[in-house]
C-alpha positions as a LaTeX table, in Angstrom:
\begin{tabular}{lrrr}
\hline
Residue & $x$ (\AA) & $y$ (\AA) & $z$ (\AA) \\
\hline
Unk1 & $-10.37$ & 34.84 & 0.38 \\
Unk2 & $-8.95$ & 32.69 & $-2.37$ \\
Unk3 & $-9.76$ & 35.07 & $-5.09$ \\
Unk4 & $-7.09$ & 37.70 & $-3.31$ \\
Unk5 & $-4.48$ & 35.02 & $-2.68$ \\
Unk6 & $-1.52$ & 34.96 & $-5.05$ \\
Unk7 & $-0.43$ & 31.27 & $-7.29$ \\
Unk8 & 3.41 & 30.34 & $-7.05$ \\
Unk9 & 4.23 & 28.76 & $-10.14$ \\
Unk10 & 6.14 & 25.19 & $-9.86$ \\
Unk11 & 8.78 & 26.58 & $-12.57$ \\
Unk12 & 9.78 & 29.51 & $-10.20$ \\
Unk13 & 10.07 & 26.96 & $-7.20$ \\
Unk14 & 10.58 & 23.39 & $-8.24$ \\
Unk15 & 13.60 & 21.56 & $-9.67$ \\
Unk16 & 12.35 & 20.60 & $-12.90$ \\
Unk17 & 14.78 & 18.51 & $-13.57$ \\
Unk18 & 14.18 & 16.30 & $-9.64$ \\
Unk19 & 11.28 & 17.22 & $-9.36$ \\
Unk20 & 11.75 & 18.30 & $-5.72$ \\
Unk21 & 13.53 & 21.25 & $-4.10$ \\
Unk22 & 14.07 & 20.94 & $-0.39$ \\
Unk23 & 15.84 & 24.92 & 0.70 \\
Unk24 & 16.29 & 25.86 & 4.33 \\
Unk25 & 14.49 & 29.29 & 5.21 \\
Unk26 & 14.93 & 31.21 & 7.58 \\
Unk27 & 12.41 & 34.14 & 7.67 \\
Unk28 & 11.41 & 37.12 & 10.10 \\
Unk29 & 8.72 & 38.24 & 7.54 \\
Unk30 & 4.69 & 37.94 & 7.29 \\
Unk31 & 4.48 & 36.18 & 3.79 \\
Unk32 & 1.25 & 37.30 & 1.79 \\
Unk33 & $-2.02$ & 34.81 & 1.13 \\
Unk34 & $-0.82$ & 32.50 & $-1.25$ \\
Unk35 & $-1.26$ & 29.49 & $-2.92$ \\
Unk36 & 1.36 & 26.98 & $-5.42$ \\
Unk37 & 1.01 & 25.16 & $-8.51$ \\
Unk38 & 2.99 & 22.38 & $-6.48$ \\
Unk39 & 3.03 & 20.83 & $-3.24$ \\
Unk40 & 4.75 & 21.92 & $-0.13$ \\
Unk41 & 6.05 & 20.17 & 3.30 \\
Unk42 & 7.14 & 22.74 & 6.07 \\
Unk43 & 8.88 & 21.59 & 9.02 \\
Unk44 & 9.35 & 24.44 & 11.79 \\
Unk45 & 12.99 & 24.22 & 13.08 \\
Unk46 & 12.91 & 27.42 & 15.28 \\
Unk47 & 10.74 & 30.27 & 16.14 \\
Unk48 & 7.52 & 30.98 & 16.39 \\
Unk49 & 4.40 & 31.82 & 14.59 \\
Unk50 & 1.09 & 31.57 & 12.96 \\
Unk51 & $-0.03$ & 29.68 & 10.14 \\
Unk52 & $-3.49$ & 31.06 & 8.26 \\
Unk53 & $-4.18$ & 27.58 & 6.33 \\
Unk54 & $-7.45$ & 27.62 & 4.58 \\
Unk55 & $-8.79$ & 30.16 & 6.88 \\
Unk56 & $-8.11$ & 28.35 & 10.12 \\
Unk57 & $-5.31$ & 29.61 & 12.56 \\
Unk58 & $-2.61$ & 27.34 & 13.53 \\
Unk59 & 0.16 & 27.91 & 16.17 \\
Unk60 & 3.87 & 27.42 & 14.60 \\
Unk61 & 7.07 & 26.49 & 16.46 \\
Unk62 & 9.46 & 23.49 & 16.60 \\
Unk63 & 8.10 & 20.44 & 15.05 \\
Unk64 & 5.43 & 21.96 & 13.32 \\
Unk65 & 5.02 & 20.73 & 10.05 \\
Unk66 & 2.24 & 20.76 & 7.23 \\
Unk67 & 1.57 & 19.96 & 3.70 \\
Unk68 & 0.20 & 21.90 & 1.66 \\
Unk69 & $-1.45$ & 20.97 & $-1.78$ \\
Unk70 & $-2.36$ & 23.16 & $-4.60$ \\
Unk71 & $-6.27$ & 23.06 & $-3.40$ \\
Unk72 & $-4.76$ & 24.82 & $-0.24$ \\
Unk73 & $-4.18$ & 28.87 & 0.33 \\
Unk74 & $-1.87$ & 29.83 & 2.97 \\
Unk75 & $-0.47$ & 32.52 & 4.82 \\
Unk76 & 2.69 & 32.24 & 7.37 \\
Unk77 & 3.09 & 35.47 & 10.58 \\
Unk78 & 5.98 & 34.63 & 12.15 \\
Unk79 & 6.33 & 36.45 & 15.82 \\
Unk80 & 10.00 & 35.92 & 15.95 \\
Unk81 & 12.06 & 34.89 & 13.47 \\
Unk82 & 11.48 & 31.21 & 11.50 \\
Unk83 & 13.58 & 28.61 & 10.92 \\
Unk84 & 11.99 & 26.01 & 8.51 \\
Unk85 & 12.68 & 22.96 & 6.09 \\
Unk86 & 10.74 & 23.47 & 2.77 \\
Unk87 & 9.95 & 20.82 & 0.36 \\
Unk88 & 8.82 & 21.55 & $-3.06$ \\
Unk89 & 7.80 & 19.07 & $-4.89$ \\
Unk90 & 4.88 & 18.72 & $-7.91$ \\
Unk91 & 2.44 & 16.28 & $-8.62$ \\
Unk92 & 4.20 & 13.83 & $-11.01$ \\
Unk93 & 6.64 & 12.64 & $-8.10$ \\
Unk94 & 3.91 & 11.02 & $-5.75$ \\
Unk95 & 1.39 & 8.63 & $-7.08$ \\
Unk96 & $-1.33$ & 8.87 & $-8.10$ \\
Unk97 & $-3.52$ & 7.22 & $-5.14$ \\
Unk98 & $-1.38$ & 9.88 & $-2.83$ \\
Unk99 & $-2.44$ & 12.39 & $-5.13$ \\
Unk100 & $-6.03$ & 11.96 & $-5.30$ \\
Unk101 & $-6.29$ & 10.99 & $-1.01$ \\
Unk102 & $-3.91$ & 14.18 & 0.02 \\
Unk103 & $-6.09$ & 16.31 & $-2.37$ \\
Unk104 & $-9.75$ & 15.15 & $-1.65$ \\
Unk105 & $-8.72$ & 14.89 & 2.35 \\
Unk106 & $-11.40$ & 16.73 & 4.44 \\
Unk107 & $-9.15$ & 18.40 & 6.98 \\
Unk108 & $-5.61$ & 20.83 & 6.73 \\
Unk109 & $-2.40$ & 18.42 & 7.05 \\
Unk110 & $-0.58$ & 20.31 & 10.00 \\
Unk111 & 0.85 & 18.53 & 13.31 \\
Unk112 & 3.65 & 17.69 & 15.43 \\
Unk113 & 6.46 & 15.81 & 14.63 \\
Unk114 & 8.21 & 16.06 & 18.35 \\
Unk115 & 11.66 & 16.28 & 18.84 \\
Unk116 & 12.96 & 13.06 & 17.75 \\
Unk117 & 10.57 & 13.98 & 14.37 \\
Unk118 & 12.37 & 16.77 & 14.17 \\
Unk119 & 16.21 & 15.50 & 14.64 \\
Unk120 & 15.44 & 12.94 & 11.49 \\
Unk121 & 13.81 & 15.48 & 9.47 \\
Unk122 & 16.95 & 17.64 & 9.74 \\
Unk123 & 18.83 & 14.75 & 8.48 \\
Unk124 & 16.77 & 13.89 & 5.75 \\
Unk125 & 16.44 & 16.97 & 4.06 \\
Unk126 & 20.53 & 17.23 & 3.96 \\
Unk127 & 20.50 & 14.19 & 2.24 \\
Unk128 & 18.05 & 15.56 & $-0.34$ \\
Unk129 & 19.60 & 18.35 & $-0.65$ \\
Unk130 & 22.47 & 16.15 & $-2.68$ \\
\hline
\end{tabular}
């Protein structure tokens, strides 16, 4: 399965000047099997949908979020339309003790942040976005 999946390059999707790009998306389309040259947070605003993450299927809808390293393929079905926080970021902003634990981890980083998760994360990522 990873031999089909397409690599996002960090100089397409990262700020390479921060380091870090954090975009709001809001999508209605299946995105192909991928994988990035960077890291990536997701936090599900709205909608709902399906997350193919390593080959295990995950449900998607508000306060869904995951992170995905470059070790990770993905693919995101969304059954109505998405509304999500992105965070792009590559390796030389987080440590490297973060780098080594998120990459050797032995299970997919995907949960719930509940509501109240959700109402900071929204506030957050504006102030990134600055």
């Amino acid at each position: 399965m990873r031999d089909s999946a397409v690599v996002l390059s960090s100089k397409e999707w990262v700020d390479g000047k921060r380091k870090v790009t954090v975009t709001r998306k809001i999508t209605n389309e299946d995105s192909i099997l991928h994988m990035h040259e960077y890291f990536e947070m997701e936090i599900v605003l709205g909608g709902q949908g399906t997350q193919d993450l390593n080959g295990n299927g995950y449900s998607l809808r508000r306060g869904t979020v995951y992170l995905l390293s470059p070790v990770d393929f993905h693919r995101v079905t969304p059954q109505d339309t998405l509304e999500l926080i992105n965070v792009s970021f590559d390796h030389g902003s987080i440590s490297a003790r973060l780098l080594n634990e998120i990459i050797n981890r032995n299970a997919d980083m995907i949960f719930d942040l509940g509501e109240e998760g959700v109402r900071q994360a929204e506030f957050f990522a504006e102030m990134l976005k600055k």
